[in-house]
mmCIF file of the protein (N, C-alpha, C, O) and its ligand, coordinates in Angstrom:
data_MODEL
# 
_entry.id   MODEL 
# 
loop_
_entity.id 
_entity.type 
_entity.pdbx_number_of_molecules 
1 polymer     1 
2 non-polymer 1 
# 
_entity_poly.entity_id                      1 
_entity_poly.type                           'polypeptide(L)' 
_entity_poly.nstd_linkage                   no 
_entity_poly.nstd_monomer                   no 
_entity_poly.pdbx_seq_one_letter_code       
;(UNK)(UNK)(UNK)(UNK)(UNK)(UNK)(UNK)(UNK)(UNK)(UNK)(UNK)(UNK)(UNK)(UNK)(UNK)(UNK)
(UNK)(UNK)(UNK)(UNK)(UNK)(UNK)(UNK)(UNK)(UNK)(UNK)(UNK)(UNK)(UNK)(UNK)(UNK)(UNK)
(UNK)(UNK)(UNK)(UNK)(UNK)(UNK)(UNK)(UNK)(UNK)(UNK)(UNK)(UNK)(UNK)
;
_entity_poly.pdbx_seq_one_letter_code_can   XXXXXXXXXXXXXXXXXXXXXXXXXXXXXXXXXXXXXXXXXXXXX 
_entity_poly.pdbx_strand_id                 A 
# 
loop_
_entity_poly_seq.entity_id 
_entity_poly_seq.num 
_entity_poly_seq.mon_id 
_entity_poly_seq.hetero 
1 1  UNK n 
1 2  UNK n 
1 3  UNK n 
1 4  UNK n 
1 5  UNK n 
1 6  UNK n 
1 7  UNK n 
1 8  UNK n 
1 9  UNK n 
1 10 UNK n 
1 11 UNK n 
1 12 UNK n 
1 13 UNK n 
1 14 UNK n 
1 15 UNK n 
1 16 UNK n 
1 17 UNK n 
1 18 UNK n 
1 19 UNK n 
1 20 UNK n 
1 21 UNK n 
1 22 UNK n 
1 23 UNK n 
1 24 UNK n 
1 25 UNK n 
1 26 UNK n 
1 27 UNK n 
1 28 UNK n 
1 29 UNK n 
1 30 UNK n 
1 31 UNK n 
1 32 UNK n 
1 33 UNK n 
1 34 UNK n 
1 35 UNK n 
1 36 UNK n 
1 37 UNK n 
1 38 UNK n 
1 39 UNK n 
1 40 UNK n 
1 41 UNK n 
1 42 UNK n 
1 43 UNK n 
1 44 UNK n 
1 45 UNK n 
# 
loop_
_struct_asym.id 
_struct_asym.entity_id 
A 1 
B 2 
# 
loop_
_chem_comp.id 
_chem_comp.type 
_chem_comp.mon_nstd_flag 
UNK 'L-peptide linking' . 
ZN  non-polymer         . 
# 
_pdbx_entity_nonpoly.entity_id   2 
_pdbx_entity_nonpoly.name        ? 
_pdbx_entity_nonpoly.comp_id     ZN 
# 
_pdbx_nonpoly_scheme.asym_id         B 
_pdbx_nonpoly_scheme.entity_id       2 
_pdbx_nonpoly_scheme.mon_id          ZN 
_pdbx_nonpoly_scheme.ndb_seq_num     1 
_pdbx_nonpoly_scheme.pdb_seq_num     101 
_pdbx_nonpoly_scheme.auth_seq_num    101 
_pdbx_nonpoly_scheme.pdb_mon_id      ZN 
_pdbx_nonpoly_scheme.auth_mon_id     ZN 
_pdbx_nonpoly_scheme.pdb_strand_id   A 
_pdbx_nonpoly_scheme.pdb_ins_code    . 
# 
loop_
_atom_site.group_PDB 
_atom_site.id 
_atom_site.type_symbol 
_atom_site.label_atom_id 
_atom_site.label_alt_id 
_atom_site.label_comp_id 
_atom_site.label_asym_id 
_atom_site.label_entity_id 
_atom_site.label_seq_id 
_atom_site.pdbx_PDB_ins_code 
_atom_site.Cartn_x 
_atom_site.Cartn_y 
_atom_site.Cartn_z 
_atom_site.occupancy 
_atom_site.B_iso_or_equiv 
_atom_site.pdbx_formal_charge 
_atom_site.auth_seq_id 
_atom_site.auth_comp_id 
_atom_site.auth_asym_id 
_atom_site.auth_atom_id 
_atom_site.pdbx_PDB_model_num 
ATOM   1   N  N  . UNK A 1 1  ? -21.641 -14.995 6.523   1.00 0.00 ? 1   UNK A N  1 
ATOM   2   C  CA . UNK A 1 1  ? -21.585 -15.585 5.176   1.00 0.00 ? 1   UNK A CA 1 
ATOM   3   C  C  . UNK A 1 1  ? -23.004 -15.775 4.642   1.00 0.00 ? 1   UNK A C  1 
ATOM   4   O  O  . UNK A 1 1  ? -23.830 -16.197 5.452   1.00 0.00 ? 1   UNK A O  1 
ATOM   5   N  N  . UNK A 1 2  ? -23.376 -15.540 3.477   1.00 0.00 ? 2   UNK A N  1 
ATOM   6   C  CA . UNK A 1 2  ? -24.525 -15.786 2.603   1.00 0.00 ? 2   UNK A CA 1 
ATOM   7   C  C  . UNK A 1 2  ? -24.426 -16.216 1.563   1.00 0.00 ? 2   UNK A C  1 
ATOM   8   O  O  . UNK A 1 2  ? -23.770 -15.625 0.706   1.00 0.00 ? 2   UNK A O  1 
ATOM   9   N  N  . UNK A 1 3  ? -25.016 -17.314 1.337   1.00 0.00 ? 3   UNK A N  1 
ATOM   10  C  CA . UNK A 1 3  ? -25.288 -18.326 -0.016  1.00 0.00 ? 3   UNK A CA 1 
ATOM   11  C  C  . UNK A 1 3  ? -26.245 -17.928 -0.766  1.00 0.00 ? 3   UNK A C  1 
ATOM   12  O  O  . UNK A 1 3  ? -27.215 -17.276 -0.378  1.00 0.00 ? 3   UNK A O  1 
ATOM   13  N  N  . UNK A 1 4  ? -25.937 -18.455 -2.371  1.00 0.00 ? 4   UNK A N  1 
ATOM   14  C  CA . UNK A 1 4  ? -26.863 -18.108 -3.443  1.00 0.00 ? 4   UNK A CA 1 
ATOM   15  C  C  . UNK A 1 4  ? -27.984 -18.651 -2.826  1.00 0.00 ? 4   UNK A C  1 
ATOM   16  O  O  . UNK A 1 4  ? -27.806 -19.623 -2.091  1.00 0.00 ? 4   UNK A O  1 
ATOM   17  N  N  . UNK A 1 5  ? -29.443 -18.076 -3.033  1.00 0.00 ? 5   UNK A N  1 
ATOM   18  C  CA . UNK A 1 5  ? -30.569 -19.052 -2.809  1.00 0.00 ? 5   UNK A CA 1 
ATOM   19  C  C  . UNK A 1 5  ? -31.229 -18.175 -1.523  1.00 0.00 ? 5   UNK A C  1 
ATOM   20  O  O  . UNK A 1 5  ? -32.431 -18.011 -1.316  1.00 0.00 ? 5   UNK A O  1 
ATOM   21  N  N  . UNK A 1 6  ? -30.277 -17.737 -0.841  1.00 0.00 ? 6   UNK A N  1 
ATOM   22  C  CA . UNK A 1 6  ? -30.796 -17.535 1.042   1.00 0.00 ? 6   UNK A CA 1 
ATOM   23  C  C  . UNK A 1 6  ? -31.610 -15.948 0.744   1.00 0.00 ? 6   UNK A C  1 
ATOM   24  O  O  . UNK A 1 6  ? -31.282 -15.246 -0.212  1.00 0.00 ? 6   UNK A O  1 
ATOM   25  N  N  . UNK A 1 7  ? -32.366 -15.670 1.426   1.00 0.00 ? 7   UNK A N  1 
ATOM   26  C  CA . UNK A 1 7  ? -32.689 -14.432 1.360   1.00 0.00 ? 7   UNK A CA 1 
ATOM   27  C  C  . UNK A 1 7  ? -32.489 -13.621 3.054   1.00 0.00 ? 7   UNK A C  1 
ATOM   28  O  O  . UNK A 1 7  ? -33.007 -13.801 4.156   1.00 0.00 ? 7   UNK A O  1 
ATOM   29  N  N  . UNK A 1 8  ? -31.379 -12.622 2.457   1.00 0.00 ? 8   UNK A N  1 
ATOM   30  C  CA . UNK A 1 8  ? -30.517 -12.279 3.599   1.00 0.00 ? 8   UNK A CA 1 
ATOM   31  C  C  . UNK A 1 8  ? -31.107 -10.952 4.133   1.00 0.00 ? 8   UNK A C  1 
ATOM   32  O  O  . UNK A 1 8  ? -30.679 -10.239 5.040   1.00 0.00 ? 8   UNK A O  1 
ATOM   33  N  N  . UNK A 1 9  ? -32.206 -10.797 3.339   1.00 0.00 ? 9   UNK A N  1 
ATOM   34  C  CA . UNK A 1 9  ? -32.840 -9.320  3.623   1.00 0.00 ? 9   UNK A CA 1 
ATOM   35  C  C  . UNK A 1 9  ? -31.713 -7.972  2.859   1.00 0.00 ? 9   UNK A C  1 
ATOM   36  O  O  . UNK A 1 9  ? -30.632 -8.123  2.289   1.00 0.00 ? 9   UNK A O  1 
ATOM   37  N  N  . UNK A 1 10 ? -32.394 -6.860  3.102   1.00 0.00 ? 10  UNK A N  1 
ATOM   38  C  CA . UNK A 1 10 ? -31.736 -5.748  2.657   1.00 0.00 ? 10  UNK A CA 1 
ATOM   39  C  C  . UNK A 1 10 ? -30.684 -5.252  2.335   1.00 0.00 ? 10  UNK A C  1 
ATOM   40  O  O  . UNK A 1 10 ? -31.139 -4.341  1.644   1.00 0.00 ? 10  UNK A O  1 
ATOM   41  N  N  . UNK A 1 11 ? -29.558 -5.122  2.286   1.00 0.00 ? 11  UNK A N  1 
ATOM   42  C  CA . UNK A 1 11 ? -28.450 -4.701  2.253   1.00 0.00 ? 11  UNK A CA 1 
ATOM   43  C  C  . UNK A 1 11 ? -26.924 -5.163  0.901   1.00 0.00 ? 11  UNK A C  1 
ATOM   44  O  O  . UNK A 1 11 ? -27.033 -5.968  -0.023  1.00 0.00 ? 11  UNK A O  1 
ATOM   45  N  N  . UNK A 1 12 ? -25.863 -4.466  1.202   1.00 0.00 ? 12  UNK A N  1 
ATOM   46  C  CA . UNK A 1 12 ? -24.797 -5.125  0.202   1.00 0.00 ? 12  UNK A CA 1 
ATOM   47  C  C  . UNK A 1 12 ? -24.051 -6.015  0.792   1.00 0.00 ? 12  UNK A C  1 
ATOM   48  O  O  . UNK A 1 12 ? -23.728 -6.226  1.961   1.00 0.00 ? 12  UNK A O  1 
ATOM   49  N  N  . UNK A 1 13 ? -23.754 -6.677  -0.573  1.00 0.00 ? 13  UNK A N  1 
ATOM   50  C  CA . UNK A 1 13 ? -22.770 -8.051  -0.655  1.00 0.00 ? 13  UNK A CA 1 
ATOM   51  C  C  . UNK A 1 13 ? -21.658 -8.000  -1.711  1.00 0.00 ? 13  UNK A C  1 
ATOM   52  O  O  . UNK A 1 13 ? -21.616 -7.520  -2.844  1.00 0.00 ? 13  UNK A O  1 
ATOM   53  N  N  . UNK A 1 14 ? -20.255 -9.046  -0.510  1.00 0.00 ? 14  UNK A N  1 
ATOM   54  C  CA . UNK A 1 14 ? -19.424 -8.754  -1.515  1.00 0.00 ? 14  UNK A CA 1 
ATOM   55  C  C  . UNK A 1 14 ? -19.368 -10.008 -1.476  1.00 0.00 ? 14  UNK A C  1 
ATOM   56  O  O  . UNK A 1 14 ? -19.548 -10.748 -0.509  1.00 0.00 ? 14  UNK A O  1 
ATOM   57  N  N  . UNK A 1 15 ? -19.004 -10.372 -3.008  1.00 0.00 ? 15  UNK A N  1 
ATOM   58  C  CA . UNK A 1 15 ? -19.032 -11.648 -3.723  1.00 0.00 ? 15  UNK A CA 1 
ATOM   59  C  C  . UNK A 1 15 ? -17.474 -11.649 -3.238  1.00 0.00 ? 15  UNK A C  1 
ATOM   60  O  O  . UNK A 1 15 ? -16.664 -10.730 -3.355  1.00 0.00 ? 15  UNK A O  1 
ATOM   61  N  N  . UNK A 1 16 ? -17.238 -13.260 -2.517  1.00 0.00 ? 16  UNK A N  1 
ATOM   62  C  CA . UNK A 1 16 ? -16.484 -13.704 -1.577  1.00 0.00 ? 16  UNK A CA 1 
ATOM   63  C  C  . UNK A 1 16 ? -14.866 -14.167 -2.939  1.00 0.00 ? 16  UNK A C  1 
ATOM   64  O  O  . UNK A 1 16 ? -13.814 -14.705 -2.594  1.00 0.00 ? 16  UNK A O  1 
ATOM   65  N  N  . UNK A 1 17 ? -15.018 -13.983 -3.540  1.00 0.00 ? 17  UNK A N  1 
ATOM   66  C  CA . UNK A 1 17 ? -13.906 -14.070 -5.186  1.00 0.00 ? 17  UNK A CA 1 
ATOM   67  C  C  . UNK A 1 17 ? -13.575 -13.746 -5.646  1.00 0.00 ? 17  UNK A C  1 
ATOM   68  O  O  . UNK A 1 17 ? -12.434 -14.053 -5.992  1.00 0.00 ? 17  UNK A O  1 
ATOM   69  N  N  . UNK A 1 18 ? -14.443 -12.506 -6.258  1.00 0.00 ? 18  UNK A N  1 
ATOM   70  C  CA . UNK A 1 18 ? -13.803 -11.096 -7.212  1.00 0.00 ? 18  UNK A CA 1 
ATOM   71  C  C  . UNK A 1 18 ? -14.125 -10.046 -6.398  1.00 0.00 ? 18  UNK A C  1 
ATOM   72  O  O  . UNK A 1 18 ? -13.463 -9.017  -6.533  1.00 0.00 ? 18  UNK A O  1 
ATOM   73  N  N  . UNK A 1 19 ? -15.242 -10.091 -5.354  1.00 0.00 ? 19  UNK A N  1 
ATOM   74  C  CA . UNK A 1 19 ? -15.298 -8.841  -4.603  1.00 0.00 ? 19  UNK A CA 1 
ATOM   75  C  C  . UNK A 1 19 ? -15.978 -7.788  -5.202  1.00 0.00 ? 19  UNK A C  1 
ATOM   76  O  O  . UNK A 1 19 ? -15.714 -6.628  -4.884  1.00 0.00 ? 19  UNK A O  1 
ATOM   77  N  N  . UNK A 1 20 ? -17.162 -8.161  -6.364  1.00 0.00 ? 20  UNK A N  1 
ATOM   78  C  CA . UNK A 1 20 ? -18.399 -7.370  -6.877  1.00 0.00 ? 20  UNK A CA 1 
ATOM   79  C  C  . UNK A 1 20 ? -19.424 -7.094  -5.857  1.00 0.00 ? 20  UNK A C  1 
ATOM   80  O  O  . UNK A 1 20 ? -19.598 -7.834  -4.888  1.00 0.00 ? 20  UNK A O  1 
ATOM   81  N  N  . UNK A 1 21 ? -20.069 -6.075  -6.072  1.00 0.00 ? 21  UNK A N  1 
ATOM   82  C  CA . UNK A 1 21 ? -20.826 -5.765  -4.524  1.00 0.00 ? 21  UNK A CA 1 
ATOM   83  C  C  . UNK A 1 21 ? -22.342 -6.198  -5.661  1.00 0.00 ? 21  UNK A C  1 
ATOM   84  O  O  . UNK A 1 21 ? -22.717 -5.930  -6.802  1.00 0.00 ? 21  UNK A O  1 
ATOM   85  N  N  . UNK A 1 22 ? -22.814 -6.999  -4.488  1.00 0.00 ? 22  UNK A N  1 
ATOM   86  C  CA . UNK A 1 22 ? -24.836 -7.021  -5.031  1.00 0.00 ? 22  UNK A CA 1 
ATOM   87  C  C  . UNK A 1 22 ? -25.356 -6.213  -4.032  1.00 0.00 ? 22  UNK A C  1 
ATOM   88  O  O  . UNK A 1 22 ? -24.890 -6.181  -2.894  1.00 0.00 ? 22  UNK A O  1 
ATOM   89  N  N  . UNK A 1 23 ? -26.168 -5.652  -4.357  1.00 0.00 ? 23  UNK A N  1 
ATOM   90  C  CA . UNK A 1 23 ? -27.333 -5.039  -3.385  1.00 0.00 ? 23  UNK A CA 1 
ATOM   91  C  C  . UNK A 1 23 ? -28.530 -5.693  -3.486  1.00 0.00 ? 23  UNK A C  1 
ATOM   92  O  O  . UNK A 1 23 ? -29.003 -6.246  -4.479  1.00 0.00 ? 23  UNK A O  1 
ATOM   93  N  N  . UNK A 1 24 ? -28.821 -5.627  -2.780  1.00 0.00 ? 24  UNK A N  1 
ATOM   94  C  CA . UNK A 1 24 ? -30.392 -6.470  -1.969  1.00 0.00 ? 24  UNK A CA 1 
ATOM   95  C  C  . UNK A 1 24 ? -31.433 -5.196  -1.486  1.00 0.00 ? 24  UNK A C  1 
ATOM   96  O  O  . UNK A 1 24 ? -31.360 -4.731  -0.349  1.00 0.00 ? 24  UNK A O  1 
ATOM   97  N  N  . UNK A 1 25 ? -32.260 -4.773  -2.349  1.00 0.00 ? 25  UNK A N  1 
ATOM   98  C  CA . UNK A 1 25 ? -33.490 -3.747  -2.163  1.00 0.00 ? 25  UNK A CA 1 
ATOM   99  C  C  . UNK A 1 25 ? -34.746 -3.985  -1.268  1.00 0.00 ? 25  UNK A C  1 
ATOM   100 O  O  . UNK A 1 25 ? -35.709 -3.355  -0.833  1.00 0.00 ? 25  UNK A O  1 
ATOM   101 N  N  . UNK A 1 26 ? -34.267 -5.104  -1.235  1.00 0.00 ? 26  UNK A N  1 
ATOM   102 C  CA . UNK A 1 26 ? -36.141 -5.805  -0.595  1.00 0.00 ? 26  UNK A CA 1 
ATOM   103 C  C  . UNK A 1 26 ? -35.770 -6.793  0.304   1.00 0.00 ? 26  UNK A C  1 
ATOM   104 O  O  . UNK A 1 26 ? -34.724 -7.418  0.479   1.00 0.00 ? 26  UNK A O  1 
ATOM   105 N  N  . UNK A 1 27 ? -36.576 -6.794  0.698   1.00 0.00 ? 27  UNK A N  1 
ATOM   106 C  CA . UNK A 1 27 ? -36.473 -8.266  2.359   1.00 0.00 ? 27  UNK A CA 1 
ATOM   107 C  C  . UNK A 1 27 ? -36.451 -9.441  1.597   1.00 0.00 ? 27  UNK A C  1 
ATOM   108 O  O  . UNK A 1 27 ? -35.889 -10.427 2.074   1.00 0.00 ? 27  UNK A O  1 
ATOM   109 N  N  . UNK A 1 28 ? -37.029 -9.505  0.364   1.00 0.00 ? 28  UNK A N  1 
ATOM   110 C  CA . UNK A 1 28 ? -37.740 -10.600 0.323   1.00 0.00 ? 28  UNK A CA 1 
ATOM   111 C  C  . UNK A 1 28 ? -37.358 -11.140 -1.569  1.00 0.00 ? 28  UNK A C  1 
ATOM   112 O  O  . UNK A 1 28 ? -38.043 -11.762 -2.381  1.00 0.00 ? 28  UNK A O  1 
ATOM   113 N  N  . UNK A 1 29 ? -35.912 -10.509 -1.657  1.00 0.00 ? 29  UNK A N  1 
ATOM   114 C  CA . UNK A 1 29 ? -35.180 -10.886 -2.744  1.00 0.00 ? 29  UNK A CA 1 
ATOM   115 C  C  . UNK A 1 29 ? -34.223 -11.816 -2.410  1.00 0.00 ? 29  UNK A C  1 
ATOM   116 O  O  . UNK A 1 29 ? -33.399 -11.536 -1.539  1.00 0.00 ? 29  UNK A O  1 
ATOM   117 N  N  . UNK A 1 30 ? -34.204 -12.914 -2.988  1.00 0.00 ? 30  UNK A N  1 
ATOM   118 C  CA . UNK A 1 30 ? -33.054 -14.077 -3.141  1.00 0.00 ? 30  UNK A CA 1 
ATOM   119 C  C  . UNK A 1 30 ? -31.712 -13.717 -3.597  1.00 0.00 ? 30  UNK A C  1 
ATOM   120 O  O  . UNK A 1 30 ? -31.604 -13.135 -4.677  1.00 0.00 ? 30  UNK A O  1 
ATOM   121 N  N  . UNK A 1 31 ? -30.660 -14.000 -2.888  1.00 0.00 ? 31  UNK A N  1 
ATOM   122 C  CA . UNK A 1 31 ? -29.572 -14.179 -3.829  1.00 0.00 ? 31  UNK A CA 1 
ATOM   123 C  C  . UNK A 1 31 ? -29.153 -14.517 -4.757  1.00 0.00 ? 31  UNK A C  1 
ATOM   124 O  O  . UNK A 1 31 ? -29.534 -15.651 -5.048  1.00 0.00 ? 31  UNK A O  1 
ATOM   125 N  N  . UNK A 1 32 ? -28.110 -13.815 -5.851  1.00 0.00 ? 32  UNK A N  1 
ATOM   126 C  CA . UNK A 1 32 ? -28.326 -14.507 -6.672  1.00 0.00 ? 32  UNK A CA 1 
ATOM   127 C  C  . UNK A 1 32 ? -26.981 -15.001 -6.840  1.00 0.00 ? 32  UNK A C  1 
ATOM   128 O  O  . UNK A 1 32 ? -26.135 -14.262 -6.335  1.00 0.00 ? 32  UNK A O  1 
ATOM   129 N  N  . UNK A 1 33 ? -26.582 -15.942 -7.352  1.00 0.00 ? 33  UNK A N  1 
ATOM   130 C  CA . UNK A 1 33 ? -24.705 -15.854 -8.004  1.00 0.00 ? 33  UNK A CA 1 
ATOM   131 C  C  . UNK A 1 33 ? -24.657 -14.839 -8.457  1.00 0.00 ? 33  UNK A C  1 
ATOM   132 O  O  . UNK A 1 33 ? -25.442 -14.130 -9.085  1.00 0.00 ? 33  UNK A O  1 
ATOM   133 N  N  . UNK A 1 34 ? -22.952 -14.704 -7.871  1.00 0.00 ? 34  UNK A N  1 
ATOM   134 C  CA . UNK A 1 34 ? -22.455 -13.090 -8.715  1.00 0.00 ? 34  UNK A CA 1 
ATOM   135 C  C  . UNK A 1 34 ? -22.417 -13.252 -10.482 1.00 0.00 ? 34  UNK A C  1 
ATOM   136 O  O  . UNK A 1 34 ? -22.208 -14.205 -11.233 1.00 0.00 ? 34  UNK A O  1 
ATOM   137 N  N  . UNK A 1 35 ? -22.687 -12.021 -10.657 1.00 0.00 ? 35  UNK A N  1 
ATOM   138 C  CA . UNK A 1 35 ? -23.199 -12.007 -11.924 1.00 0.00 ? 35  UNK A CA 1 
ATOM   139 C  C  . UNK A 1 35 ? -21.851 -12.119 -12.981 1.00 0.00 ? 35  UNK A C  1 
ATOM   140 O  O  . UNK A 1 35 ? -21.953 -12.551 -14.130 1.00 0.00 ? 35  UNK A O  1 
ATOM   141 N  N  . UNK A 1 36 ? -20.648 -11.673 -12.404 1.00 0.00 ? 36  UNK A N  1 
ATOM   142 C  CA . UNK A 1 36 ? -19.074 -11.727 -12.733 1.00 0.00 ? 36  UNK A CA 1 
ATOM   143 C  C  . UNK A 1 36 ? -18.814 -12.819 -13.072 1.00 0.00 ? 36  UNK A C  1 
ATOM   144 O  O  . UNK A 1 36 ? -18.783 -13.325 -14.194 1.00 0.00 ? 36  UNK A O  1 
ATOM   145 N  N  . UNK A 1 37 ? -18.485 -13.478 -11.448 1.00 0.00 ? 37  UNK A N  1 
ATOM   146 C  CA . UNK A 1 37 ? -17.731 -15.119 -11.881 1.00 0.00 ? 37  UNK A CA 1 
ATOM   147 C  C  . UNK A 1 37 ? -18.698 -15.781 -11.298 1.00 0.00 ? 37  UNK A C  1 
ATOM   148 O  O  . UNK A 1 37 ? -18.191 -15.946 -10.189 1.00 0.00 ? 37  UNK A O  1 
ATOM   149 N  N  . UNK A 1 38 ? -19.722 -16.275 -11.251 1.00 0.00 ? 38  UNK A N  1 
ATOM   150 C  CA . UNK A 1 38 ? -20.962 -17.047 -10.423 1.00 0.00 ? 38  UNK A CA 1 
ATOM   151 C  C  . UNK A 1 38 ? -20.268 -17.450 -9.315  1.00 0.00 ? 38  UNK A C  1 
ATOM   152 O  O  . UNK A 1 38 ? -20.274 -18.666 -9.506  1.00 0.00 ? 38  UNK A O  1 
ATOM   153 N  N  . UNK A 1 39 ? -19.673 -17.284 -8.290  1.00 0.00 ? 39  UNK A N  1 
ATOM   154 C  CA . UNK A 1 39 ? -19.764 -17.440 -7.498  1.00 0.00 ? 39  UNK A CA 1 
ATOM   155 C  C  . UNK A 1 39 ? -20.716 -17.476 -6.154  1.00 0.00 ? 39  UNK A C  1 
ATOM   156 O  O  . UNK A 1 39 ? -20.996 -16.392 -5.644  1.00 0.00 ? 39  UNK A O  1 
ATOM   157 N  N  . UNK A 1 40 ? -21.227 -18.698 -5.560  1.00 0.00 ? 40  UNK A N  1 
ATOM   158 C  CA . UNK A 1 40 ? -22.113 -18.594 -4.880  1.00 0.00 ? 40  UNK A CA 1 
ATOM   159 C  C  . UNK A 1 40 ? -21.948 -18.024 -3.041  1.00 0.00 ? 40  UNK A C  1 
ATOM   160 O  O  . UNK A 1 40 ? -22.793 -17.974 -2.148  1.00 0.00 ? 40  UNK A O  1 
ATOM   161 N  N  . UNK A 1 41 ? -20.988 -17.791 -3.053  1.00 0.00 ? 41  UNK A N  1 
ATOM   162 C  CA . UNK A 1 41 ? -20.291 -16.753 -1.433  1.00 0.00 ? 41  UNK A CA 1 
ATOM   163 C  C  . UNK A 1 41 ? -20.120 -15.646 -0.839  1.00 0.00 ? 41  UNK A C  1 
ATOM   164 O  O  . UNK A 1 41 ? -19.016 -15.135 -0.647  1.00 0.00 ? 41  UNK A O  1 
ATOM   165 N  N  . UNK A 1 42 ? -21.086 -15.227 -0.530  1.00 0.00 ? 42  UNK A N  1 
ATOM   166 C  CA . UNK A 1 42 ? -21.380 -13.591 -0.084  1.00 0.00 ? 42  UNK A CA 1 
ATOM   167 C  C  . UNK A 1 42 ? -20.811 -13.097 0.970   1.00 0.00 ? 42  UNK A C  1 
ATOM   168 O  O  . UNK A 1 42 ? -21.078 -14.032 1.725   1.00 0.00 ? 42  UNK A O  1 
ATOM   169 N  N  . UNK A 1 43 ? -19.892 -11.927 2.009   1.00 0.00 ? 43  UNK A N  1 
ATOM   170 C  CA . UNK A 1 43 ? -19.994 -11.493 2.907   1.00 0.00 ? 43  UNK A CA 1 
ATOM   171 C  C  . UNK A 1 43 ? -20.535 -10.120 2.937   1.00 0.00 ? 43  UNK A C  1 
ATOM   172 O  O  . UNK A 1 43 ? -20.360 -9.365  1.981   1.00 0.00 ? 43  UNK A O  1 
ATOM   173 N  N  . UNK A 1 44 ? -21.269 -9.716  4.128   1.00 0.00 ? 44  UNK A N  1 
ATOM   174 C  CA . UNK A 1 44 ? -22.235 -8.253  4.187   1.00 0.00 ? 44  UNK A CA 1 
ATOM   175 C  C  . UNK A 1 44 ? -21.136 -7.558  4.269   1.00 0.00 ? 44  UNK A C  1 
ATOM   176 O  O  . UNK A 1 44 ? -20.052 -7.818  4.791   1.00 0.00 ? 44  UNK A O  1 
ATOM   177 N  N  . UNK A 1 45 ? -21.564 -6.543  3.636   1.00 0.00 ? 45  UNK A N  1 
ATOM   178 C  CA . UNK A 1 45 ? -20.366 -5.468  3.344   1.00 0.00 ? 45  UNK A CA 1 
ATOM   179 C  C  . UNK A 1 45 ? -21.062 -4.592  4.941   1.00 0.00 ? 45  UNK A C  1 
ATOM   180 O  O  . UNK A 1 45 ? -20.541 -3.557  5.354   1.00 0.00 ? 45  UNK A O  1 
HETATM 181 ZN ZN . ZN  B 2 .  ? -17.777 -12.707 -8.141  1.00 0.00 2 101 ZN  A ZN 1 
# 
């Protein structure tokens, strides 16, 4: 699980609600709320 705020490193996320995928490009990018329904609950795809 990954929260808005955490920086989870590289990879995709599915927003734990509607199931929008974020991608994460960089080590050293923050999460953000999904941009859909703000939801703050990520699992790594
Ligand atoms: Zn969402």
């Amino acid at each position: 699980m990954v929260t808005t705020g955490e920086k989870p490193g590289k990879g995709t996320y599915i927003c734990n609600n509607c199931g929008t995928e974020i991608i994460l490009d960089d080590n050293s990018d923050t999460m953000p709320p999904c941009p859909k329904c703000n939801e703050t609950e990520f699992n790594r795809k």
